[in-house]
Each structure stands twice: as structure tokens, then as C-alpha cells.
C-alpha positions as a LaTeX table, in Angstrom:
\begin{tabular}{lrrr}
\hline
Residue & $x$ (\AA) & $y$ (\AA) & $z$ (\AA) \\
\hline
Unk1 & $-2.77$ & 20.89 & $-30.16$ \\
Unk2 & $-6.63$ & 21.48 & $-31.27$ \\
Unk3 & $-8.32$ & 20.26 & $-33.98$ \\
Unk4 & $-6.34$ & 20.10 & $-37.32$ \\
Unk5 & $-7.73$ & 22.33 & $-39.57$ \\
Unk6 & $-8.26$ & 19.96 & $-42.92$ \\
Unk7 & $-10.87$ & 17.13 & $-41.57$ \\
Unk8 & $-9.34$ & 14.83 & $-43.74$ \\
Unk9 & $-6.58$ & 15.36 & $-41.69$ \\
Unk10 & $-7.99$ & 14.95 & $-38.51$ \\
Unk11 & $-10.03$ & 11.76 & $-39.17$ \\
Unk12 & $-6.28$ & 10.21 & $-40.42$ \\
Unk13 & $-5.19$ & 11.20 & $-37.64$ \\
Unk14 & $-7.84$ & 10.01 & $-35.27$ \\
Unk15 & $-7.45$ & 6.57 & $-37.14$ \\
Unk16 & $-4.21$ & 6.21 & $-36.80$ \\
Unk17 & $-4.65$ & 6.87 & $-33.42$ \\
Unk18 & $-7.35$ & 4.26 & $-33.03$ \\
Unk19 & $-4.48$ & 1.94 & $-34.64$ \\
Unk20 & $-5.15$ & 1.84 & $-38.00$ \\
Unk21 & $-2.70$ & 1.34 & $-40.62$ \\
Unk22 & $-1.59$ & 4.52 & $-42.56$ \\
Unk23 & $-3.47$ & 2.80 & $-45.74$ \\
Unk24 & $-6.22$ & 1.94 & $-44.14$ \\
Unk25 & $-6.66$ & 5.41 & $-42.37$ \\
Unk26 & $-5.89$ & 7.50 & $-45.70$ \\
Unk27 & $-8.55$ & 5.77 & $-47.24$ \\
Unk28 & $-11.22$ & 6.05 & $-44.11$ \\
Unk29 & $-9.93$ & 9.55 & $-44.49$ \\
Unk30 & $-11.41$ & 10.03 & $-47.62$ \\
Unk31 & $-8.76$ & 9.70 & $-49.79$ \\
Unk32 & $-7.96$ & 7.45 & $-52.65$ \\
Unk33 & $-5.56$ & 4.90 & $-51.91$ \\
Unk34 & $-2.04$ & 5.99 & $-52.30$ \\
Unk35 & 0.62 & 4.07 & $-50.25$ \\
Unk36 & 3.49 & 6.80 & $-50.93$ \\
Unk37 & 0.49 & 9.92 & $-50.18$ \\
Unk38 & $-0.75$ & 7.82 & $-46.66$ \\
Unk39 & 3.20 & 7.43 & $-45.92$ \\
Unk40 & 3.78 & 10.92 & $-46.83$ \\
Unk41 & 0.89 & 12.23 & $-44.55$ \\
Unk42 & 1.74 & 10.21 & $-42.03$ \\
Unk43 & 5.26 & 12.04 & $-41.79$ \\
Unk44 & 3.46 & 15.09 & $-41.57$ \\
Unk45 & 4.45 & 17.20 & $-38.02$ \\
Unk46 & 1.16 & 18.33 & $-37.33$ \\
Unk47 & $-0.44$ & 14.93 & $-37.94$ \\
Unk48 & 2.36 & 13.12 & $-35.81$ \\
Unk49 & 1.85 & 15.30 & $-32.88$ \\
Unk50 & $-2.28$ & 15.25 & $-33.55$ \\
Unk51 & $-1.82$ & 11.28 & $-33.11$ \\
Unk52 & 0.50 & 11.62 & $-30.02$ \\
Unk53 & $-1.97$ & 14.04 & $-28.66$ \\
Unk54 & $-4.91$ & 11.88 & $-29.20$ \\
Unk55 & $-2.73$ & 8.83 & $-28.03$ \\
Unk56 & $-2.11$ & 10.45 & $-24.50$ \\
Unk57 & $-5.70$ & 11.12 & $-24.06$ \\
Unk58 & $-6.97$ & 7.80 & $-24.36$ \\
Unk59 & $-4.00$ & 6.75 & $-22.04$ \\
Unk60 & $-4.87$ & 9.62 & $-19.62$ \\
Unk61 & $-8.93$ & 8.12 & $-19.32$ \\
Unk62 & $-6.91$ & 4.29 & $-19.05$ \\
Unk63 & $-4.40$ & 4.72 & $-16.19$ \\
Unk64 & $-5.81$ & 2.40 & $-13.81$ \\
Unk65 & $-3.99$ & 2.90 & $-10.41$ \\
Unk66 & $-4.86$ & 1.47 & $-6.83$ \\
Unk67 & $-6.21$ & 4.53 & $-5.69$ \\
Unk68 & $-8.52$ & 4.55 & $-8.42$ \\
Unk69 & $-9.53$ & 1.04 & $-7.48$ \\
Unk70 & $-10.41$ & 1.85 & $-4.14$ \\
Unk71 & $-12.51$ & 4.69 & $-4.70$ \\
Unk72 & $-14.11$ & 2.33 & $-6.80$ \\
Unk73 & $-14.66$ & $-0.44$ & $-4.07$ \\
Unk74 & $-15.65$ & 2.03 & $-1.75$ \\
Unk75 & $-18.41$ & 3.29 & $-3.92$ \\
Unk76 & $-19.46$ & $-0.19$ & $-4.58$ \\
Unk77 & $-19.62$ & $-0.32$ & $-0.71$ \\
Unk78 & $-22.02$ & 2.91 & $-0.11$ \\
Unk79 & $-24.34$ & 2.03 & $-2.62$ \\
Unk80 & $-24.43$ & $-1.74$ & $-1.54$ \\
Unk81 & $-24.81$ & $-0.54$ & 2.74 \\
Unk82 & $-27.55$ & 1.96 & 1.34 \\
Unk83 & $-30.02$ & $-1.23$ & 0.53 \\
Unk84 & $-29.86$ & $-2.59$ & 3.73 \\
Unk85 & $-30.93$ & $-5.85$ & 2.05 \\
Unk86 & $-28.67$ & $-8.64$ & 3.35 \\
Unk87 & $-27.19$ & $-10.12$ & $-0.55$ \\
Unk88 & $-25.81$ & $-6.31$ & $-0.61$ \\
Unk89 & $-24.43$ & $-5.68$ & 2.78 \\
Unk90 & $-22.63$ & $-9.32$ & 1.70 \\
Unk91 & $-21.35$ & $-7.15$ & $-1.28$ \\
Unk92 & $-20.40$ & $-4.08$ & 0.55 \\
Unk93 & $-18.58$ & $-6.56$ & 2.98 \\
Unk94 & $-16.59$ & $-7.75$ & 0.31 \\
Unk95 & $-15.71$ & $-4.41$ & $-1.27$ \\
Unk96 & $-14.64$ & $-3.00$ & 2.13 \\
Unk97 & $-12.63$ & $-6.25$ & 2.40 \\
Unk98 & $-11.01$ & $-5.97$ & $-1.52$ \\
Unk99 & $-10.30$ & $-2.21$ & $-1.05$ \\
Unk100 & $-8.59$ & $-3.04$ & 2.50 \\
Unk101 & $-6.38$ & $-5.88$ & 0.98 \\
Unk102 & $-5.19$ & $-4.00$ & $-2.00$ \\
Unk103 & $-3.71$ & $-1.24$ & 0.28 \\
Unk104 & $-2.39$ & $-4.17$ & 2.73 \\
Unk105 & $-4.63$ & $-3.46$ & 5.41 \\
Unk106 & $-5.24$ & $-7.31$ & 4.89 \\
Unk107 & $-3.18$ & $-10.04$ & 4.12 \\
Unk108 & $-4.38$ & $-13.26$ & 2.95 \\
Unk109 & $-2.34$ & $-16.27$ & 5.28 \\
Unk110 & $-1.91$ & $-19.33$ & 3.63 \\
Unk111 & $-0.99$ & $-22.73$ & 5.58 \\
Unk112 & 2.17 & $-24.78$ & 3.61 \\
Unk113 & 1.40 & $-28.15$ & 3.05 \\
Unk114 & 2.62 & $-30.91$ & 0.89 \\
Unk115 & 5.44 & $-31.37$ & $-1.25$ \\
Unk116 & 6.91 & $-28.86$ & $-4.02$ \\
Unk117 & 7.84 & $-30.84$ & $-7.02$ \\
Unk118 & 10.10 & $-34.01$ & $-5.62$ \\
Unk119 & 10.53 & $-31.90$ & $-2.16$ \\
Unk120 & 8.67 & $-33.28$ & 0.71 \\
Unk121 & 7.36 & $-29.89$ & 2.75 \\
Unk122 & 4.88 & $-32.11$ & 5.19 \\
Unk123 & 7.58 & $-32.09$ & 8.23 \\
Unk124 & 9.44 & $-28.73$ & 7.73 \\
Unk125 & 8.58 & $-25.94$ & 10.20 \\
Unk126 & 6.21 & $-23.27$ & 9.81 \\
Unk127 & 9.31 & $-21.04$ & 10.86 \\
Unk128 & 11.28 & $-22.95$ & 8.04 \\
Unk129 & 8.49 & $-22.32$ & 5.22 \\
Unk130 & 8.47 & $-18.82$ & 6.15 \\
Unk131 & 11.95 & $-18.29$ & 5.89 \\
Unk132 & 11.88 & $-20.24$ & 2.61 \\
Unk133 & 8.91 & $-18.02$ & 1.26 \\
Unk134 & 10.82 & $-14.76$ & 2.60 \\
Unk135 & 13.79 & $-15.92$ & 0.34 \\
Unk136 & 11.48 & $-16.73$ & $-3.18$ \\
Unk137 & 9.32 & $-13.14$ & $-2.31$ \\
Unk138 & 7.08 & $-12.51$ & $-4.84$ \\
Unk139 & 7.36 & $-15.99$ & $-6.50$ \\
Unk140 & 5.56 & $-17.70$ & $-3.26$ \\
Unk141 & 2.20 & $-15.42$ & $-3.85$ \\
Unk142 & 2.30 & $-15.87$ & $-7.20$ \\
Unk143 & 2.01 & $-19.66$ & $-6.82$ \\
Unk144 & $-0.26$ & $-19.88$ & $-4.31$ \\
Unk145 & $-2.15$ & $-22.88$ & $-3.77$ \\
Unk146 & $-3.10$ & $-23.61$ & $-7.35$ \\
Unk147 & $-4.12$ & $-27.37$ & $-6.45$ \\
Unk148 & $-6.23$ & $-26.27$ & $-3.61$ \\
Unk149 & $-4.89$ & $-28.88$ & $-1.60$ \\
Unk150 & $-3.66$ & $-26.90$ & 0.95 \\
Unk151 & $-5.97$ & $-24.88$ & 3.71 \\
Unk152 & $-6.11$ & $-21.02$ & 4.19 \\
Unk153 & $-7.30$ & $-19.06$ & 6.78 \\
Unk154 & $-7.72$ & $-15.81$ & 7.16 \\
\hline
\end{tabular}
């Protein structure tokens, strides 16, 4: 839908978009403040899909997906290996690394140690733990080692 053809219109609806209030955009509109007249235009069909229009936009430009990511990372990379300067090839390192890890070319290892809450972990298997993190999935990354107790390697 273009434009709406009363600009008083359009800025409502661009407000309202932006999250404003119906009040609050009627009178950045231009208008005097009318609670029933901002309700009333708010109803309108053309304003309503205006707003939706405007709404999908902004979440169009927003959608932040791991593709996006990478090509990010990897652009951080190039310009970082173009310097040639050692602080940036220690940047470029860790972009190639971040962009390799979020599409699992990488996974972090973590060593169990210690207890969880009044369970003693010290003497159970690293077979055992992995079974036991298998069985929690997601929950066991999400932990981590928060403490920082425990050792990682990688």
C-alpha cells in the first residue's frame, strides 16, 4: 500500500507504527486532541493496513538469522586478514572461529567437575556425565560452567 494520500494520515500512521498511542499519534499528527476522533482513525482500513505495512518493513530490515550472522563474521574476517597487522589477524581468527561455531563446525567441550547442588559429580564417569547431559539436552549448555570452576578445552 503507498503513501496515504492525507499526510495527516500518514504521519498517524507512521506513529502508531513507531508505537505510539492513538492519542499521542493524533496529536503528533496534527490534530487536536480527540480520544473518540484518534480511536475513530485508528479503525480506519486504510490506516490499519498503512500501520501493518509499515510494521512488516521494520520487521523485514530486523530479522536477524544465522546466515546473516555469518556473512557478517566473515566480513569482519576479510577486512581484519586485509591489515596484516597481528591485533587484526587475532580478530579475523576469532570471527572465522564465531562464524564456524554458530553453524557447528565447532563445538565448545567442556570437562564435568564438581558437584550439582547436593550431588557429588567428582567420581562419576565421563561416559556417565555424558549420558546424563544427553538426557537434560539443551539445559546442560545452558548452564554451563557459570562458577568457572570447572576446566574447558577446546
Amino acid at each position: 500500500m503507498p503513501v496515504l494520500p492525507n499526510p495527516r494520515h500518514e504521519s498517524f500512521a507512521q506513529a502508531l507504527a513507531k508505537g505510539k498511542t492513538a492519542d499521542d499519534a493524533y496529536a503528533l499528527a496534527g490534530f487536536k486532541p480527540n480520544r473518540g476522533n484518534a480511536t475513530r482513525l485508528k479503525a480506519n482500513e486504510s490506516v490499519l493496513k498503512r500501520v501493518a505495512e509499515l510494521q512488516a518493513k521494520v520487521a523485514e530490515r530486523t530479522v536477524i538469522t544465522a546466515a546473516s550472522i555469518t556473512e557478517r563474521l566473515l566480513n569482519i574476517a576479510t577486512k581484519a586478514e586485509e591489515s596484516n597487522d597481528a591485533p587484526m589477524l587475532s580478530v579475523a581468527r576469532a570471527s572465522l572461529m564465531d562464524a564456524a561455531k554458530l553453524n557447528g563446525l565447532v563445538v565448545d567441550k567442556h570437562k564435568h567437575s564438581g558437584s550439582i547442588g547436593t550431588y557429588d559429580l567428582s567420581k562419576v564417569t565421563d561416559e556417565q556425565l555424558d549420558h546424563l547431559e544427553s538426557i537434560l539436552g539443551p539445559l546442560a549448555d545452558i548452564g554451563g560452567d557459570q562458577g568457572g570452576e570447572g576446566e574447558t578445552t577446546h
